[in-house]
C-alpha positions in Angstrom: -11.8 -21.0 10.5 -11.5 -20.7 6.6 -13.6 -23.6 4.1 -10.7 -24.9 2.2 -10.9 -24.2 -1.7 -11.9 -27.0 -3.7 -8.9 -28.3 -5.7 -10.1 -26.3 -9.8 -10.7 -22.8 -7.1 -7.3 -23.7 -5.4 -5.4 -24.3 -8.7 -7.0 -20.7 -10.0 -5.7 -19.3 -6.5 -2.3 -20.3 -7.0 -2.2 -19.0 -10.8 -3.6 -15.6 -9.7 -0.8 -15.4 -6.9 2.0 -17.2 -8.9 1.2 -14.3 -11.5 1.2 -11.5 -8.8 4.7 -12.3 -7.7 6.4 -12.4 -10.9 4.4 -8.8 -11.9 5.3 -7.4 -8.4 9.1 -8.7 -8.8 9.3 -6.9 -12.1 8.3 -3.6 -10.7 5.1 -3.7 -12.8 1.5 -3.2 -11.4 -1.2 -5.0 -10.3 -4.6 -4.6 -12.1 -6.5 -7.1 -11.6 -7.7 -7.3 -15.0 -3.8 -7.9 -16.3 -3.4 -10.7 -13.7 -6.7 -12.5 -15.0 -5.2 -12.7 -18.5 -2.0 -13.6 -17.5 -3.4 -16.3 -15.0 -5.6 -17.7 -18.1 -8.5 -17.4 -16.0 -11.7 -14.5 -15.7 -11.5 -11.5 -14.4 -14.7 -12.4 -12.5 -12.5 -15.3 -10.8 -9.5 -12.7 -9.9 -12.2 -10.3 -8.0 -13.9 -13.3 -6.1 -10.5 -14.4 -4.5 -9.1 -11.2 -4.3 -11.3 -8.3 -3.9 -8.8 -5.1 -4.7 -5.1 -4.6 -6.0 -3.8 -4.5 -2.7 -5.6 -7.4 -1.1 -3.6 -9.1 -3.9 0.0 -7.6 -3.0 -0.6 -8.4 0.7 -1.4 -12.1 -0.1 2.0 -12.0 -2.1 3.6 -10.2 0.7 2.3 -12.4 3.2 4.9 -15.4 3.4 7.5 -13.3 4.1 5.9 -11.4 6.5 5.0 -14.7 8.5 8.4 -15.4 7.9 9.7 -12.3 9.4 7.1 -12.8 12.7 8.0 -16.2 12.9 12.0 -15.3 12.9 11.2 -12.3 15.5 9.8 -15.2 17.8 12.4 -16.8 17.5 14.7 -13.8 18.4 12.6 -13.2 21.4 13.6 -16.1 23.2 17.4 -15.5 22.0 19.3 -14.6 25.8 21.3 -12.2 24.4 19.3 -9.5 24.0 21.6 -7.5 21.4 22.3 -10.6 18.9 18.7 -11.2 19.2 18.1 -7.1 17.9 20.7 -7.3 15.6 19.5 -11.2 13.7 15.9 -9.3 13.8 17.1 -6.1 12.2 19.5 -7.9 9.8 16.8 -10.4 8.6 14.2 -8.1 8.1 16.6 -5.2 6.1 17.4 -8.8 3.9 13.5 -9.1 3.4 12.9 -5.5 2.3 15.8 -5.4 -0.4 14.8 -8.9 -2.1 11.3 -8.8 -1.5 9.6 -6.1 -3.9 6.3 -6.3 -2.4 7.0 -6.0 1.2 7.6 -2.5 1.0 4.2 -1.1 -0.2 2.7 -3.1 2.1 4.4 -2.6 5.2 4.4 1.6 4.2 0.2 1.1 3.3 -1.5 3.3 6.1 -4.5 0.7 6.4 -4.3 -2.8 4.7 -7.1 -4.8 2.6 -6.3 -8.5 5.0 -6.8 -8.3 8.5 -4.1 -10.8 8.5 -1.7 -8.0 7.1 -3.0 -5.5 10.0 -2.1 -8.2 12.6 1.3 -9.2 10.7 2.0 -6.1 10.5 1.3 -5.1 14.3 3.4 -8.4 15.8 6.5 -7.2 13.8 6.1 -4.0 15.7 5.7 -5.5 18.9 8.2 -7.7 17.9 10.8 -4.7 16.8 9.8 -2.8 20.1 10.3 -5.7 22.6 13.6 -7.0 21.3 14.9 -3.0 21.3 13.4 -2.5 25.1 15.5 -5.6 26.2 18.5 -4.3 24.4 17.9 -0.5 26.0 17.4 -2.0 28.9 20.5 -4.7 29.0 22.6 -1.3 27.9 23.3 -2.9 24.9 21.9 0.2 22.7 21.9 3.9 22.8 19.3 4.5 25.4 17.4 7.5 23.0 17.0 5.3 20.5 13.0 5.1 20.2 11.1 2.1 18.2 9.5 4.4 16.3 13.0 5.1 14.9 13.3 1.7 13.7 11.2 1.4 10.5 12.6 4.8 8.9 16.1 3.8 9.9 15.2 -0.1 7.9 13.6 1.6 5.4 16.5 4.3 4.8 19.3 1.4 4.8 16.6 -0.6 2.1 16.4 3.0 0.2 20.5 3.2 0.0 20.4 -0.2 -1.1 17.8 0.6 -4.1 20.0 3.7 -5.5 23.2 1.4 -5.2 21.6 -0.9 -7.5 23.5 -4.6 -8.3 22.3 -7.7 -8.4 20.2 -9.4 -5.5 23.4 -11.3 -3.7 25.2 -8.1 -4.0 21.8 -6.1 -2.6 21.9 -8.4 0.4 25.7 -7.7 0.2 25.1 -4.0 0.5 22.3 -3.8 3.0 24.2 -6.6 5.7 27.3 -3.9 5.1 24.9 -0.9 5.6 23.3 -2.5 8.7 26.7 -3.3 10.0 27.8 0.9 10.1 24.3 1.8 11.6 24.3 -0.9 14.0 28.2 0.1 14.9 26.3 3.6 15.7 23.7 1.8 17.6 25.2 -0.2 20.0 27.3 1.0 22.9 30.2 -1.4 23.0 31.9 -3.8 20.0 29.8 -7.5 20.7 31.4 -10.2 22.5 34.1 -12.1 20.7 
């Protein structure tokens, strides 16, 4: 259980983090020493909420990964175990191509948060549960392998990138990309 911030340490919180997202959405980096300035507030404040760079990024990463967990509950207890793969899949290649800081985070081999670590693990589990019952219903390839998901995600997020355009016609492009691999994917056209 976490003391809540009082309200001037909250307010200072928000700045920091407010700051962070518009830096990581421009493609520019996080020193900590930038963000301070920026947030109009010490550098000594920055480092006592946020201890490194990337403890930073994961805190501005972290509501859409709790989105994306909280959506791959959600396809869990879907019945139809291939619209459940695909809404996961489709959802979370969305979430790469219009959120810039999910991707370093998510390709970090050890994370600052240990609430990134367990984010990051129950969209995993999440990934490989909802593929099992789609192997399993013969809904998928059957040699398809979880751990082909995230490069095949991150290779659809990568096409996007070099395709450029703005963020509707990103999400454009990656739903269209999703659509070919996942018409490679499955083993029969979905139900009408």
């Amino acid at each position: 259980m976490t003391t809540p911030l009082r309200k001037d340490a909250a307010r200072n919180w928000d700045r920091i983090v407010s700051v962070a997202r518009t830096l990581v959405d421009r493609g520019d980096p996080l020193q900590l020493n930038d963000v301070a300035r920026r947030a109009g507030v010490g550098v000594g404040t920055v480092y006592r909420h946020f201890a490194t760079p990337e403890a930073l990024l994961e805190t501005v990463a972290a509501p859409c990964l709790e989105g994306l967990a909280a959506h791959g509950e959600r396809a869990l207890a879907d019945p139809d175990p291939r619209r459940a793969l695909e809404g996961f899949l489709l959802r979370t290649v969305e979430a790469q191509v219009t959120d810039a800081s999910l991707a370093p985070v998510t390709a970090a081999a050890t994370d600052a948060l240990p609430r990134t670590t367990e984010l990051k693990h129950s969209l995993r589990s999440t990934g490989t549960r909802l593929l099992d019952r789609a192997r399993d219903a013969g809904a998928v390839q059957p040699d398809l392998d979880a751990a082909d998901l995230v490069p095949l995600m991150c290779g659809i997020a990568h096409a996007v990138d070099v395709h450029g355009g703005t963020p509707t016609d990103r999400v454009d492009t990656a739903r269209r990309y999703l659509a070919t691999f996942l018409t490679g994917l499955c083993t029969a056209p979905p139900p009408a």
